[in-house]
C-alpha positions as CSV (number, residue, x, y, z in Angstrom):
1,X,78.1,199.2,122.6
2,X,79.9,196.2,124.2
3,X,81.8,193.6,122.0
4,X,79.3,190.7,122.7
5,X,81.7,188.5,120.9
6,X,84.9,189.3,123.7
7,X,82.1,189.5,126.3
8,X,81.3,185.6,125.7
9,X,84.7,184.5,125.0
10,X,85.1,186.3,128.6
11,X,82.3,184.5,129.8
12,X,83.6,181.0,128.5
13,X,86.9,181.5,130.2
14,X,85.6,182.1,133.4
15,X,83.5,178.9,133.1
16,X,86.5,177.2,132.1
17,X,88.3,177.9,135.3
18,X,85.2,177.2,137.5
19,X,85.4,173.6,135.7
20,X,89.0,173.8,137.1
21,X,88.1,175.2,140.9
22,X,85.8,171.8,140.5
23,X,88.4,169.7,139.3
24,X,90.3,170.6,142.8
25,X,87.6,170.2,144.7
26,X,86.6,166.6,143.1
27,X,90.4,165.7,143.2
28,X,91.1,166.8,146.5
29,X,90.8,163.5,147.7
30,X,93.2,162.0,145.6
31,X,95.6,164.4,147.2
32,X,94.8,164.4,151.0
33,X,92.8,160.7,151.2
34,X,95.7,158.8,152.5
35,X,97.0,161.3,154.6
36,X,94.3,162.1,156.0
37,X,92.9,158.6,156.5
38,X,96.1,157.7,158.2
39,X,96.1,160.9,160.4
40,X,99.5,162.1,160.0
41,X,97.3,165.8,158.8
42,X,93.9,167.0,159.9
43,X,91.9,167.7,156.9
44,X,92.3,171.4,157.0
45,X,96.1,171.2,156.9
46,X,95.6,168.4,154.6
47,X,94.1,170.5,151.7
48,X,96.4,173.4,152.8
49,X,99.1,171.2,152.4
50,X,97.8,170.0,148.7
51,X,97.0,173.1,147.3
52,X,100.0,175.1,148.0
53,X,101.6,171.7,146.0
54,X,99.1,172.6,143.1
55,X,100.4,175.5,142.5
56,X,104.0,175.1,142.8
57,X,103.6,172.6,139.6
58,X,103.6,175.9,138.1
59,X,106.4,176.2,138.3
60,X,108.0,172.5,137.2
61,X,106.3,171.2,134.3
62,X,105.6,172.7,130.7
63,X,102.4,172.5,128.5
64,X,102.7,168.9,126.8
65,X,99.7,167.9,128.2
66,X,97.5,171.3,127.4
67,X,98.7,170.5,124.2
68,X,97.0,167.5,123.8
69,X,94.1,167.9,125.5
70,X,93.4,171.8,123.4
71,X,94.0,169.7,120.0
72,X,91.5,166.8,120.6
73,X,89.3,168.6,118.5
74,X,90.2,170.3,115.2
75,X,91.3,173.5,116.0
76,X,89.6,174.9,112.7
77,X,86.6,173.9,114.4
78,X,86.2,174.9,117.7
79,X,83.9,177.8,118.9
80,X,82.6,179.5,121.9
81,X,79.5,177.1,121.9
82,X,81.7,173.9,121.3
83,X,83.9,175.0,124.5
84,X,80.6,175.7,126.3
85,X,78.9,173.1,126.2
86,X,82.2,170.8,126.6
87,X,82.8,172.6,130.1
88,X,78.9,172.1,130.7
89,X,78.8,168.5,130.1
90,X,82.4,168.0,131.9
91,X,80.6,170.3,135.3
92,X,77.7,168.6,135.3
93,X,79.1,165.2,135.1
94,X,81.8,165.9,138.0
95,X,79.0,167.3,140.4
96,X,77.1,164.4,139.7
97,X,79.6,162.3,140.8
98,X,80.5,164.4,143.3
99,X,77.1,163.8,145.0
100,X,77.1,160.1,144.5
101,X,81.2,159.9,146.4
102,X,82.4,158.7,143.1
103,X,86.0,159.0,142.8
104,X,85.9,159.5,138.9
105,X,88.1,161.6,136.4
106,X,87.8,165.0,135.6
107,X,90.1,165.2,132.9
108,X,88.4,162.4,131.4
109,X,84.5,164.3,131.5
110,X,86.5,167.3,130.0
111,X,88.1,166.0,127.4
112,X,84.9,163.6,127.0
113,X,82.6,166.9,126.9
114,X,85.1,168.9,124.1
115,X,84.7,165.6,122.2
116,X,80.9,165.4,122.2
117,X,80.4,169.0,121.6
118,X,82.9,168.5,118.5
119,X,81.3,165.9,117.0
120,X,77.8,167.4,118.0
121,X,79.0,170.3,115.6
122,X,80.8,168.6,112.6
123,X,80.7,165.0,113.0
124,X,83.3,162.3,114.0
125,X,86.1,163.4,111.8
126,X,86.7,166.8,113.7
127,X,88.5,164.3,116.3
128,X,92.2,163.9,116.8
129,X,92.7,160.4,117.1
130,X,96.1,160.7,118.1
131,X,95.4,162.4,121.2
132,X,92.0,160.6,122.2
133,X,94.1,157.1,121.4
134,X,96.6,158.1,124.4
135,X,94.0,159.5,126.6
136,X,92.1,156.0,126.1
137,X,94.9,153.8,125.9
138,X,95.9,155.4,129.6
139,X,92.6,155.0,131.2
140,X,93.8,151.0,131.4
141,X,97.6,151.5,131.8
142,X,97.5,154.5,134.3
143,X,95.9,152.3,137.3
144,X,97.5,149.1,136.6
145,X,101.0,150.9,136.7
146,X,99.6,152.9,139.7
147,X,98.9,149.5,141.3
148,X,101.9,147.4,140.3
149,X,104.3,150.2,141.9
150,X,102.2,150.2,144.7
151,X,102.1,147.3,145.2
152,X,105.9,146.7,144.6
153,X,106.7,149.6,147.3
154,X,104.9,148.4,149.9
155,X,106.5,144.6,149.4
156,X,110.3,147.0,149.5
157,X,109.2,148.9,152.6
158,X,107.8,145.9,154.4
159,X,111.3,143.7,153.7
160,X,113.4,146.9,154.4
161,X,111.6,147.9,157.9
162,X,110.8,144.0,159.0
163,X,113.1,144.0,162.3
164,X,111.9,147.5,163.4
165,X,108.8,148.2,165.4
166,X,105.9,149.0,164.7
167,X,106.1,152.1,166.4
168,X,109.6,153.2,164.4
169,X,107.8,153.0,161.3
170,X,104.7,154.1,162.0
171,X,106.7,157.1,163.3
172,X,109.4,157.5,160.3
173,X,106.5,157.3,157.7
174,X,104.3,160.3,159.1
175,X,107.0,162.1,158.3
176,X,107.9,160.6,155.0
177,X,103.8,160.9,154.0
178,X,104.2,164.5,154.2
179,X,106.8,164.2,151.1
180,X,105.0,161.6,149.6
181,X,101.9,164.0,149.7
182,X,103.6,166.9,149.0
183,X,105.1,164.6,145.6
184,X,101.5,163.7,144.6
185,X,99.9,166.9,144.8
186,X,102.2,168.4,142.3
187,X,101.9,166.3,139.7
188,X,98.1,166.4,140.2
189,X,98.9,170.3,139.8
190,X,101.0,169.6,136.8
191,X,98.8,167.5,134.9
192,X,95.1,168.9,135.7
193,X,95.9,172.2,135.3
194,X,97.2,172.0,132.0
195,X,93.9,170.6,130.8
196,X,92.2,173.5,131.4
197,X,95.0,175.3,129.9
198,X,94.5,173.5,126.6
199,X,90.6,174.2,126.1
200,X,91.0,178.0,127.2
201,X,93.7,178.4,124.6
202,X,92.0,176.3,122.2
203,X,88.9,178.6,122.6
204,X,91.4,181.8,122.0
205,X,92.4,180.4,118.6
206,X,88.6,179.3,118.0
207,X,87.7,182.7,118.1
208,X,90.7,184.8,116.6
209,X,92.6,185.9,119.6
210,X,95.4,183.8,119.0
211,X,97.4,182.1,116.4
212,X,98.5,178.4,115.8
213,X,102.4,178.4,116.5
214,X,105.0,177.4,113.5
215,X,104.9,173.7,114.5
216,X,100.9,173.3,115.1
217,X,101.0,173.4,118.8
218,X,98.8,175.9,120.6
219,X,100.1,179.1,122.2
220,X,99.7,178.9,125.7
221,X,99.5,182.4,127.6
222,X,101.6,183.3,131.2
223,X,98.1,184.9,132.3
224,X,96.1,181.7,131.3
225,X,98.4,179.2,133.2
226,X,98.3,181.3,136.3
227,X,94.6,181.6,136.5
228,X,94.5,177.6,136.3
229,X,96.8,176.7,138.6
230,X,95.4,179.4,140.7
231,X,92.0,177.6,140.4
232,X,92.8,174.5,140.5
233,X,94.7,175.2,144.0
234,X,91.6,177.2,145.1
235,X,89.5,174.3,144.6
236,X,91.7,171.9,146.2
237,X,91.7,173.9,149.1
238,X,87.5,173.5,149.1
239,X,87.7,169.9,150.1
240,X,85.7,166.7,148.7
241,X,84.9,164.9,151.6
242,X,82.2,162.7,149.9
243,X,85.1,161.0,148.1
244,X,88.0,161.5,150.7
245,X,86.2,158.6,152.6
246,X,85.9,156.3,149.7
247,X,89.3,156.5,148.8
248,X,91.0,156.8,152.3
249,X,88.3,154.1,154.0
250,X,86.1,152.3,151.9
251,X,88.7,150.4,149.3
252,X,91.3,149.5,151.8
253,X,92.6,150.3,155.3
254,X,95.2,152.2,155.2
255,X,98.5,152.6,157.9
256,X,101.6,155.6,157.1
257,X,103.9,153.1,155.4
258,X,100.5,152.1,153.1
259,X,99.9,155.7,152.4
260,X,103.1,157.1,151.6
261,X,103.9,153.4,149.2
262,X,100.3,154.6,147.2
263,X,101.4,158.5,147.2
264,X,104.6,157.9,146.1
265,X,103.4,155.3,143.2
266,X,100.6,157.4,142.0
267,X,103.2,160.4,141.8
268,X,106.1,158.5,139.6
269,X,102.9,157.3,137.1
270,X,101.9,161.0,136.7
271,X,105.3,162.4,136.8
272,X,105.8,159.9,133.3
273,X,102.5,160.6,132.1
274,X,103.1,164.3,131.9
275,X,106.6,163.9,130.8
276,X,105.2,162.3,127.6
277,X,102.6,164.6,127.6
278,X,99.3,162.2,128.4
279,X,96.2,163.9,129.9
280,X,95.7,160.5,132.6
281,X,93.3,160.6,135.4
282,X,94.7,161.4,139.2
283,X,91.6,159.4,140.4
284,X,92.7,156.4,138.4
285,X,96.5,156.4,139.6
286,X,95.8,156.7,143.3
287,X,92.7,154.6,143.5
288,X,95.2,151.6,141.7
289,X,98.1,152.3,144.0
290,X,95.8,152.3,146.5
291,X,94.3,148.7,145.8
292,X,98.1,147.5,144.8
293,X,99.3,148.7,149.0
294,X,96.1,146.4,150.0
295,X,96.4,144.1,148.1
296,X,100.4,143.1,149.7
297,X,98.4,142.2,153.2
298,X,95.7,139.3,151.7
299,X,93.3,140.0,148.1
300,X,90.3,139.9,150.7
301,X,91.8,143.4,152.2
302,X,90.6,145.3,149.1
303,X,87.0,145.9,149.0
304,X,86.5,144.7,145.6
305,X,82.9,145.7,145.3
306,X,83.8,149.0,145.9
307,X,86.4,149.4,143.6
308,X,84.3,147.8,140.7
309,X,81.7,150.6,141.3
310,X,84.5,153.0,140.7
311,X,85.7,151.3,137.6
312,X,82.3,151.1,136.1
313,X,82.0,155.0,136.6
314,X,85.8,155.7,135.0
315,X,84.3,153.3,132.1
316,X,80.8,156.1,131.7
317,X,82.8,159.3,132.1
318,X,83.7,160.2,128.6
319,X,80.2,158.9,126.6
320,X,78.8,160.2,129.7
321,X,80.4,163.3,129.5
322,X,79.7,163.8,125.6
323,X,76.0,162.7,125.8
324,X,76.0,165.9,127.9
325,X,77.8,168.1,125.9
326,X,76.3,167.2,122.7
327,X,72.9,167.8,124.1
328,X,73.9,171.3,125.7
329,X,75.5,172.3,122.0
330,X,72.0,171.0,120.2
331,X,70.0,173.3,122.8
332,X,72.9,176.1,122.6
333,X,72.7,176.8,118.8
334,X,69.2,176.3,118.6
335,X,66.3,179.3,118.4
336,X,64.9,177.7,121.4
337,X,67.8,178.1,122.9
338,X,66.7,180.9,125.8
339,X,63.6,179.2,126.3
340,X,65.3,175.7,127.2
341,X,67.7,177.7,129.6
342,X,64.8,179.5,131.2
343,X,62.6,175.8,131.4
344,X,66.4,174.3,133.3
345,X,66.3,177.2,135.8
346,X,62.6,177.1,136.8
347,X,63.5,173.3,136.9
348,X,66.6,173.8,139.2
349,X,64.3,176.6,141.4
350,X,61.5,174.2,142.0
351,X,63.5,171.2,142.9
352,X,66.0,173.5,145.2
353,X,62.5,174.9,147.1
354,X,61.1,171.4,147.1
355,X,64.5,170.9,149.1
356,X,64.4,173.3,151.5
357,X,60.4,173.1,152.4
358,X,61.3,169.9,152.9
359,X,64.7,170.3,155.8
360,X,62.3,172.9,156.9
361,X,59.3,170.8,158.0
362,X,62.0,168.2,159.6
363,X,63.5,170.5,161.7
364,X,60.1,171.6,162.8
365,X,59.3,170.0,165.9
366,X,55.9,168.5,166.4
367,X,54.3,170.5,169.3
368,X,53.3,168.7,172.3
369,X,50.0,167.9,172.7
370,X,47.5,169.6,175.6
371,X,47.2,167.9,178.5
372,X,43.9,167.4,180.1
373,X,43.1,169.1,183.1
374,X,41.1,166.9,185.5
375,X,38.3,168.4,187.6
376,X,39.3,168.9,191.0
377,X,37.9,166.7,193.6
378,X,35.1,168.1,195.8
């Protein structure tokens, strides 16, 4: 007989690091937006470019931030359902916002989801507050860092280049975007990654396979960090172009010299975050850079109602993200638990062959009607 207990332990890490291949996909464009917007890469090269970046942080930055995301809920706690239904309510809430071109935070919806599902199980004092007051306190600090740098940067670069042509620096930066790119990615690597490091690991001590280290912090696996970065890259290299064009088109108008000042902002603010170990948002440092390298030009050159839509969804992932989870670990550990899956999949069936019967009878083209014949004259 098979161990059903490794065999959904098993299952749960393999959920994990499809939450991760989403995280690339959804944070692709935080990577490639500005370059590609700017055309200094084609999209394909773009996210070639960005993954192979993504996984290099592999080799660069250590587990701080696993660390803190693994322990936002008590250890003693956490179970295979808890981690399910964390990773369900962090999925669903980044394909959602996926579909809607919302550039919002998937480390945020995960370490909302592990939250709810917590407190789903054992109430609100099986948080860490510690870890959850960072993660908060950065959801504010991250962007407006993001945008004063950016901001800053593009003032140096404009004083610094204001005698040469435009060409010249349109020219120098396309080559400097590359690095500026190349910069971002890895910490996006760095940082994301290590979030799905911390709830896999977390979910190993949760059910017995590993053990707390000497100092509290949680062991963190070779094999696990290589299948997240792996992941993660593999999911960059998907795409998002839903939210490559809000971020590269819709806030601001970008040139080289305005993409490589927001790349190379947003990569100093996550560079520090993970240095001190803080789980913050990719989305949120390169969407503030990116308004701070508008804003230099006029305040009328950042499309402000599009940014506010943005912010409103950074301010609903995490009780978003819970609501989810907490619901999925009510229905998980209930007896009607295969009955409510079952009810979700005829429910996903019916609205996916509404779908299609429905792109099928618009690309059926109305037949022409018969033409009359008229009686030949006699």
């Amino acid at each position: 007989m098979p161990d059903l207990a490794l065999l959904s332990v098993i299952a749960i890490v393999l959920l994990a690091l499809v939450f991760d291949f989403t995280n690339g996909f959804h944070d692709a464009a935080n990577s490639i937006a500005t370059v590609v917007s700017t055309r200094v890469l084609t999209p394909r090269m773009a996210v070639i470019w960005a993954a192979t970046f993504n996984f290099v942080a592999f080799f660069v930055f250590h587990t701080k931030v696993a660390n803190t995301v693994g322990k936002t809920v008590d250890p003693a706690v956490v179970s295979e359902a808890v981690v399910f239904a964390g990773l369900v309510g962090a999925i669903a809430w980044n394909l959602f916002t996926w579909w809607l071109g919302l550039p919002t935070s998937s480390s945020h919806a995960l370490i909302g989801g592990f939250a709810g599902a917590g407190v789903a199980k054992a109430g609100f004092s099986v948080l860490n507050a510690a870890s959850l007051e960072k993660t908060i306190l950065f959801i504010a600090l991250s962007p407006l860092f993001g945008m004063a740098l950016g901001f800053l940067l593009m003032l140096a670069n404009l004083w610094l280049f204001r005698k040469s042509t435009p060409a010249r620096v349109d020219g120098l930066f396309r080559r400097l975007q590359l690095v500026s790119a190349a910069a971002f990615s890895l910490g996006h690597g760095g940082n994301d990654a290590q979030k799905t490091m911390g709830i896999i690991s977390a979910l190993l001590v949760g059910a017995g396979y590993l053990q707390l280290e000497a100092n509290g912090d949680l062991p963190i696996p070779l094999w696990v960090a290589i299948a997240a970065y792996s992941a993660i890259s593999l999911g960059t290299l998907s795409g998002g172009w839903r939210i490559v064009k809000t971020l590269g088109q819709r806030i601001t108008t970008l040139k080289p010299v305005g993409g490589f000042s927001a790349e190379t902002a947003a990569a100093c603010s996550l560079y520090l975050a993970t240095f001190l170990g803080v789980p913050v948002s990719t989305t949120h440092t390169i969407t503030g850079a990116i308004v701070g390298v508008g804003a230099t030009r006029r305040l009328s050159a950042v499309r402000w109602g599009v940014a506010g839509r943005i912010v409103w969804a950074w301010v609903l992932t995490i009780p978003a993200a819970a609501t989810i989870a907490a619901v999925t670990y009510a229905i998980t550990v209930s007896k009607l638990a295969v009955a409510a899956l079952i009810l979700v999949a005829v429910f996903v069936a019916v609205v996916l062959a509404i779908r299609r019967n429905r792109r099928d009878i618009e690309t059926i083209e109305p037949a022409e009607p018969a033409k009359l014949v008229e009686p030949a004259e006699r």
